[in-house]
Backbone bond lengths (Angstrom), bond angles and torsions (degrees), N, CA, C in turn:
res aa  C-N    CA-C-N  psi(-1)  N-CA   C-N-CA  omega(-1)  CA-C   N-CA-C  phi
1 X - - - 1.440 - - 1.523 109.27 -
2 X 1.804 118.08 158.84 1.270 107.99 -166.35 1.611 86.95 -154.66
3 X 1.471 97.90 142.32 1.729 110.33 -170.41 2.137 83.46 -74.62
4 X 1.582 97.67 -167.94 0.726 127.97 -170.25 2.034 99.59 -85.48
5 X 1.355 119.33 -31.93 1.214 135.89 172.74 1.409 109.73 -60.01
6 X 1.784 106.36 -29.54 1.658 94.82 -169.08 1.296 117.55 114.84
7 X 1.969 112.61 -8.87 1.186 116.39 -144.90 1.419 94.14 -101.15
8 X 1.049 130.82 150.42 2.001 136.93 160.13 1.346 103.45 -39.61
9 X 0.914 139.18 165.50 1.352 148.31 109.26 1.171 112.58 -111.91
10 X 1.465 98.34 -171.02 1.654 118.45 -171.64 1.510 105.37 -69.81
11 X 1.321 104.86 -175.57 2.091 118.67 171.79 1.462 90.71 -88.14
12 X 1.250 97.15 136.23 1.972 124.97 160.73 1.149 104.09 -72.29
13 X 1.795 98.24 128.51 1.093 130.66 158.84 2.038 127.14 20.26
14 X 1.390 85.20 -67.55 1.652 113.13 170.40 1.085 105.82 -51.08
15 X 1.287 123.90 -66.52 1.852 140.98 -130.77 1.707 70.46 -97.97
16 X 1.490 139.12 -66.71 0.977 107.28 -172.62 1.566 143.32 -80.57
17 X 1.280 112.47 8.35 1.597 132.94 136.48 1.160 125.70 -40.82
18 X 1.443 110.11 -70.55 1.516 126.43 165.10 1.909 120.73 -30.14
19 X 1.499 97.37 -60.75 1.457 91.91 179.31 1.890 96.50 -92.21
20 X 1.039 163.59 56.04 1.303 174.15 78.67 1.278 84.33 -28.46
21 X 1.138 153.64 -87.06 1.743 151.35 -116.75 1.150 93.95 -116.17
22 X 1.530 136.49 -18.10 1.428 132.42 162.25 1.422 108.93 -69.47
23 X 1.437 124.61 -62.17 1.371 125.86 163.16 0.903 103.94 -34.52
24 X 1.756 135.48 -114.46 1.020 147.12 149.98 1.959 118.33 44.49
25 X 1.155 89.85 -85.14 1.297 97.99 169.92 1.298 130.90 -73.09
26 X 1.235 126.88 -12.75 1.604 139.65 -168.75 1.715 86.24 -92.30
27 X 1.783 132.30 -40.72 1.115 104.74 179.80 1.340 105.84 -129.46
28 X 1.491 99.82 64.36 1.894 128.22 143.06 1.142 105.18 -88.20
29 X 1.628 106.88 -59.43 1.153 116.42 -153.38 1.780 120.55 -73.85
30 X 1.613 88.57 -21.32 1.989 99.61 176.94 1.565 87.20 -88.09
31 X 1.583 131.82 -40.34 1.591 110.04 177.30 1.491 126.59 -70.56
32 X 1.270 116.25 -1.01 1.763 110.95 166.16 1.125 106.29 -74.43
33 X 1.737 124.92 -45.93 1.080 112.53 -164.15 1.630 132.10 -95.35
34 X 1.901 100.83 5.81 0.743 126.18 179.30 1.737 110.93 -78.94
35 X 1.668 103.08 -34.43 1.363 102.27 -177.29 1.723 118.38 -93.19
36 X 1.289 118.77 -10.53 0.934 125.61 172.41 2.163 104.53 -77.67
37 X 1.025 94.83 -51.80 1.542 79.11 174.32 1.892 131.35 -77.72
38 X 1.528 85.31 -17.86 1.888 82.39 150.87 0.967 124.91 -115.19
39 X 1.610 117.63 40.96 1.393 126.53 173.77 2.033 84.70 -105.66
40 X 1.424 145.02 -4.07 0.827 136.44 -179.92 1.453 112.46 -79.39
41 X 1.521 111.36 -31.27 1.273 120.76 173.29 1.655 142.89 -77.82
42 X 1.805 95.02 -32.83 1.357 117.86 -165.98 1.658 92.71 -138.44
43 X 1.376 113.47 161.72 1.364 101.99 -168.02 1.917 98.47 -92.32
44 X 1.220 89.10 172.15 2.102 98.73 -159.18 1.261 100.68 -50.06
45 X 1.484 102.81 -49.54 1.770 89.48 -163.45 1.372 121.29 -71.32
46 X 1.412 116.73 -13.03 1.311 119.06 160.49 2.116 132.64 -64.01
47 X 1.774 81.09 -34.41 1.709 93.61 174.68 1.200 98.37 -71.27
48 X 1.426 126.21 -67.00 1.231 129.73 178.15 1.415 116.50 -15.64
49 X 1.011 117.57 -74.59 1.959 128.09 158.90 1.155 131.81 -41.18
50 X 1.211 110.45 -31.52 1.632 121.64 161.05 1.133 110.46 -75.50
51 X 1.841 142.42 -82.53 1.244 127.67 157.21 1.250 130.35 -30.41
52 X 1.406 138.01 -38.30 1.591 123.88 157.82 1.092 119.09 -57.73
53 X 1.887 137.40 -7.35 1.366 133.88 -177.59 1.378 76.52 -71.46
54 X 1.657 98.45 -88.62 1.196 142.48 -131.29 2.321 90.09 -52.78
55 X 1.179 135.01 -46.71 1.296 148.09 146.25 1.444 99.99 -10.89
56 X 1.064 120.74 -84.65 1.393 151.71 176.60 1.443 99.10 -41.94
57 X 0.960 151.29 -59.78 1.283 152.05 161.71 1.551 126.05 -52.18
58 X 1.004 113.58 -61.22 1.806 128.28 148.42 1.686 93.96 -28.37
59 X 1.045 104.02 -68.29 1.993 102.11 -143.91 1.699 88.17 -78.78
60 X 1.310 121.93 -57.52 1.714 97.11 177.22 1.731 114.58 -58.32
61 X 0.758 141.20 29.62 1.526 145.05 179.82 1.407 100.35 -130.98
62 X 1.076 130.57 -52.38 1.673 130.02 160.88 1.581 102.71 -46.66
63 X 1.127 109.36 -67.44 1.547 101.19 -171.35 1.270 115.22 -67.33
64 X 0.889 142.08 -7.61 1.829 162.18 155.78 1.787 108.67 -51.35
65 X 0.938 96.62 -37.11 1.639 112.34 -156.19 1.812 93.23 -127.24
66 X 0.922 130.99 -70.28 1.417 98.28 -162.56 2.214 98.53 -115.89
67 X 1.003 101.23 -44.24 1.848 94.68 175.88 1.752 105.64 -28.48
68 X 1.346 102.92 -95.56 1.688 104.51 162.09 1.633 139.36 -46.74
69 X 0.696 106.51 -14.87 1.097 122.39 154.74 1.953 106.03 76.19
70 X 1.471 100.07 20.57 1.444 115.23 163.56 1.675 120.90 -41.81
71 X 1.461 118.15 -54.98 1.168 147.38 146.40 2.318 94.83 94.77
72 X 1.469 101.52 36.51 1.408 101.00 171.34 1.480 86.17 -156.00
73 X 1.142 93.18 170.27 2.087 127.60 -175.38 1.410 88.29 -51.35
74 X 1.220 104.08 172.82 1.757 132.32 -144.31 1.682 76.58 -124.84
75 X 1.031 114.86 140.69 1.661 139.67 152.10 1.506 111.74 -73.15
76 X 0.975 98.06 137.99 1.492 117.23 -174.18 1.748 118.40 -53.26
77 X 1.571 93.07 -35.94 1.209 115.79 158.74 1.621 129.25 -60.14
78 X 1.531 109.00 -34.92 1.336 124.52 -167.05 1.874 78.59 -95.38
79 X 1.045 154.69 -33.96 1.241 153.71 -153.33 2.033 102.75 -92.43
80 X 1.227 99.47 -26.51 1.605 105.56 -173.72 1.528 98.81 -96.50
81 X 1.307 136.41 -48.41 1.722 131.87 154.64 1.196 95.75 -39.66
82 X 1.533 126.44 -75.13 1.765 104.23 -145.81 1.703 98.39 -67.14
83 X 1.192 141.09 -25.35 1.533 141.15 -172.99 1.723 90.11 -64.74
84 X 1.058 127.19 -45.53 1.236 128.57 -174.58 1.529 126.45 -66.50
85 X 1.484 114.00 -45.29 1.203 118.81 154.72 1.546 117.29 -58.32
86 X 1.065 120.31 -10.23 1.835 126.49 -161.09 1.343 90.24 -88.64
87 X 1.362 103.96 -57.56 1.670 104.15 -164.90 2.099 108.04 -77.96
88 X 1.377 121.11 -14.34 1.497 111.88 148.92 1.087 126.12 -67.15
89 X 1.258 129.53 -17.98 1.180 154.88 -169.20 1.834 87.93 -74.35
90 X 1.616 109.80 -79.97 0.982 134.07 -147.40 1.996 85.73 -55.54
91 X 1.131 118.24 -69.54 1.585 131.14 146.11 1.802 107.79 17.64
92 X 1.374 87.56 -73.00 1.548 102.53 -167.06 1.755 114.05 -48.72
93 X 1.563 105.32 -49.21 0.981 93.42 -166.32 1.581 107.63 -112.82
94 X 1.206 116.30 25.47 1.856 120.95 168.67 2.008 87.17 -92.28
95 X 1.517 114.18 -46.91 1.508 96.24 172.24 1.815 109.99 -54.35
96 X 0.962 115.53 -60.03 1.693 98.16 -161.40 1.238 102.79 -72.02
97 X 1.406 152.18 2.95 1.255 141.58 154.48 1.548 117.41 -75.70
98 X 1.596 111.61 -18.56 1.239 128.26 -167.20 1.974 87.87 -81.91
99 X 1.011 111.38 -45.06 1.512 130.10 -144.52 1.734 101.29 -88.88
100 X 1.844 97.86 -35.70 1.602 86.85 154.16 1.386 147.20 -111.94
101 X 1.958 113.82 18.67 0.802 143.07 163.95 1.760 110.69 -71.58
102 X 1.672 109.80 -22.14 1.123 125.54 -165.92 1.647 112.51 -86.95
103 X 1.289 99.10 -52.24 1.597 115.49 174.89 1.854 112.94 -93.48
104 X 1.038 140.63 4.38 1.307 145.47 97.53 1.193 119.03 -144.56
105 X 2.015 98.14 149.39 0.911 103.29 -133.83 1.819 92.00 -113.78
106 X 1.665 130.37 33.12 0.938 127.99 174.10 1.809 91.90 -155.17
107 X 1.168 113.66 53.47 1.484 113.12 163.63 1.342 142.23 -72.39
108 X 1.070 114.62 126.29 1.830 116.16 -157.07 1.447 104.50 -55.36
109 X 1.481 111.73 164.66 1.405 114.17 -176.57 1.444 99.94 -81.54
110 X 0.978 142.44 13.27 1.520 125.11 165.49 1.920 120.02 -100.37
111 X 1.689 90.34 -18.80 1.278 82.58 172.81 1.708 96.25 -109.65
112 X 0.829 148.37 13.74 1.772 158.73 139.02 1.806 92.76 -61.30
113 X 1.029 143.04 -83.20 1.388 136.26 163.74 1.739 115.04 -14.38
114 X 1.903 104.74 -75.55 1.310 90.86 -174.89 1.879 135.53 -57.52
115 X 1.490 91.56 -15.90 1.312 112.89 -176.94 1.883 104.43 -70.82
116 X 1.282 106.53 -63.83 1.579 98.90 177.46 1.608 119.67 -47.67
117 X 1.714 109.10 -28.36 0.993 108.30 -159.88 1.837 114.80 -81.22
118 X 1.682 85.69 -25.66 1.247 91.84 177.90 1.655 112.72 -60.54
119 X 1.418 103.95 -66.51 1.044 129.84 -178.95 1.671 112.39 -41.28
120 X 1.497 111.43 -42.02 1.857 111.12 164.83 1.702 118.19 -28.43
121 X 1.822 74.48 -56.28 1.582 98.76 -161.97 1.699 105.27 -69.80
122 X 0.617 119.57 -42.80 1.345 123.86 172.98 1.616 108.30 -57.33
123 X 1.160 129.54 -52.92 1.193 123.80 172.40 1.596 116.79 -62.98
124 X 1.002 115.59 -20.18 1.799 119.32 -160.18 1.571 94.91 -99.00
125 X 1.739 115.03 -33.32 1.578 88.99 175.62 1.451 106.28 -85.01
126 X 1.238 142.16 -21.01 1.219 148.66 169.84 2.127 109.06 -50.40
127 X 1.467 106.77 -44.24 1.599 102.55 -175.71 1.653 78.59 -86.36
128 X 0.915 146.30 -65.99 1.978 128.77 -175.86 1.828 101.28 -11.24
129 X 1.482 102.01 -69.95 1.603 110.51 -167.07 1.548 99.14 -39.77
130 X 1.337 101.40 -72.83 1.813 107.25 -170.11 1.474 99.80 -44.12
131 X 1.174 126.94 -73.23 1.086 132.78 -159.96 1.820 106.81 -40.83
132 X 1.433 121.38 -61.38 0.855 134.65 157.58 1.495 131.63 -14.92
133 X 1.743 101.77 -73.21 1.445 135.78 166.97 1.115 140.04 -61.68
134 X 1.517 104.83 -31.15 1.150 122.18 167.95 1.473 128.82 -153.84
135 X 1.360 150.07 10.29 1.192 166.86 135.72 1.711 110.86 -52.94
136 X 1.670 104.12 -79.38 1.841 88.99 170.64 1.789 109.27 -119.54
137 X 1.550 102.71 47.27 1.153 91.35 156.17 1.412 131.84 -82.70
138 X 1.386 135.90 -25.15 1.368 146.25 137.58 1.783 111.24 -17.45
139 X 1.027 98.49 -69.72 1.348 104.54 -176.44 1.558 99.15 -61.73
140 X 1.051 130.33 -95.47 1.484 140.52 -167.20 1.278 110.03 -17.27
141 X 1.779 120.38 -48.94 1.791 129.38 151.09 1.437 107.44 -20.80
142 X 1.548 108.41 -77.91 1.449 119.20 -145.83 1.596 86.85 -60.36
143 X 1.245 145.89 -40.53 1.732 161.06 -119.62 1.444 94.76 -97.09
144 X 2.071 105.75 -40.53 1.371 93.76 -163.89 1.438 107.04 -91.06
145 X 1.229 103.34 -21.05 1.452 102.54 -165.56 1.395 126.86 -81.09
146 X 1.247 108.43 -1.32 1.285 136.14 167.55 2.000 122.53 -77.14
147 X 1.237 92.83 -44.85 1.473 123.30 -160.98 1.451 128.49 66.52
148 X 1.622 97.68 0.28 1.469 107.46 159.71 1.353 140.06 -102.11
149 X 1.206 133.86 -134.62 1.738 114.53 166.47 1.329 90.18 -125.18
150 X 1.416 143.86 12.72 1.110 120.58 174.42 1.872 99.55 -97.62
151 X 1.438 120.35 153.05 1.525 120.67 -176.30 1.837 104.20 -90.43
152 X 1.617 84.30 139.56 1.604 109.40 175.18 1.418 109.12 -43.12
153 X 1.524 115.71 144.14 1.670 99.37 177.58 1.888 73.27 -129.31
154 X 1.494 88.51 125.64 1.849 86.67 -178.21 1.845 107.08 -87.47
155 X 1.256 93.44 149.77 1.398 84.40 -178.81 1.837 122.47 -89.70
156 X 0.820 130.97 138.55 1.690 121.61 -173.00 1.695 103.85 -70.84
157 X 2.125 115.35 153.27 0.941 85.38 165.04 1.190 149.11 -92.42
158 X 1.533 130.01 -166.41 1.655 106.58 -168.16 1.860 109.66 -73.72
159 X 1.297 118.60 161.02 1.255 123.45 -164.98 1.597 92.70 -112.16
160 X 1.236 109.94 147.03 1.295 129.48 170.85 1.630 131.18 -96.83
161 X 1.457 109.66 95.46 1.432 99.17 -165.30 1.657 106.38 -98.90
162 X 1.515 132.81 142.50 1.174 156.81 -152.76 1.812 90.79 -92.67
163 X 1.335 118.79 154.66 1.504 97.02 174.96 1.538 92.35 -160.59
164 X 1.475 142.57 163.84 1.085 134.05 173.56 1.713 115.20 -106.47
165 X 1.203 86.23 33.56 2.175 80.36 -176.86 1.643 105.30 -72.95
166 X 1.492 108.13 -45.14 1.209 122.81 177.98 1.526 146.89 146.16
167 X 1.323 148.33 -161.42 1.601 111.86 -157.49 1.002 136.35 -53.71
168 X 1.940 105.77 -44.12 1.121 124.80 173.45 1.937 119.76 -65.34
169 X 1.147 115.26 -6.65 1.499 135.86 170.42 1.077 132.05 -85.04
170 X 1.944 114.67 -23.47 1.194 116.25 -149.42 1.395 110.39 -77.22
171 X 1.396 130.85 -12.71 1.599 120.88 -179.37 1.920 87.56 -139.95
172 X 1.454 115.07 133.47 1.127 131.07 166.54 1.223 107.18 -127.94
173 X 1.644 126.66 161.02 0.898 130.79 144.36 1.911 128.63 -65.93
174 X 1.309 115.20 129.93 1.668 123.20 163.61 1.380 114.14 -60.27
């Protein structure tokens, strides 16, 4: 996309949804099977924790680089938000499993399925927003306003220093 200036911007909304759930999902799908086969070695809840780091790390670095369309490494900072949204995320749906284990309390696996699934989804467009909104929205700013991929460094304005040489002296620019 291109302002009226000529300038790049970022991917729309959509397009960056689209690759969110491409990311996203491409390392769900290598972390199920990642934890099930080093759940043979170490016990689950430990793989589990290891693949949700290491997941979690992968997917904010994907989304760093190609979701947003930043197209460099994730800040450490941008790496401690998205871990943060991961684990509300994670939040979201141990409550609604909690919530329908609660209101019955021997529910078939298809509606135990639709329930996580709902509840995924609900969490995943919710970490999109943050992620979006506030994870590389900083960046994505500096990205557009530039029209390049390197970020704007704004300049401050000039300061006015007072001086005693004399009239023609008395306010200069720094």
């Amino acid at each position: 996309m291109e302002t009226a200036q000529g300038q790049r911007t970022g991917p729309g909304a959509l397009a960056t949804f689209a690759r969110f759930v491409l990311c996203g999902g491409a390392v769900g799908l290598a972390s199920s099977f990642a934890v099930v086969a080093l759940a043979s070695w170490v016990p689950w809840i430990v793989a589990n924790a290891l693949v949700t780091t290491a997941s979690t790390l992968l997917a904010t670095e994907l989304h760093a680089r190609f979701t947003f369309g930043a197209g460099r490494h994730a800040t450490w900072r941008q790496h401690t938000q998205s871990a943060g949204s991961a684990v509300a995320a994670y939040a979201v749906t141990c409550a609604a499993m909690l919530a329908l284990h609660h209101l019955a309390p021997s529910p078939g696996a298809a509606l135990e399925q639709a329930v996580y699934l709902s509840a995924s989804a609900l969490a995943g467009v919710a970490r999109f927003a943050v992620l979006r909104l506030v994870v590389f929205a900083r960046q994505q700013t500096r990205t557009e306003a530039t029209g390049r991929g390197r970020a704007a460094t704004p300049c401050p304005p000039p300061v006015r220093v007072p001086t005693a040489v004399g009239p023609a002296a008395l306010c200069r620019t720094a």
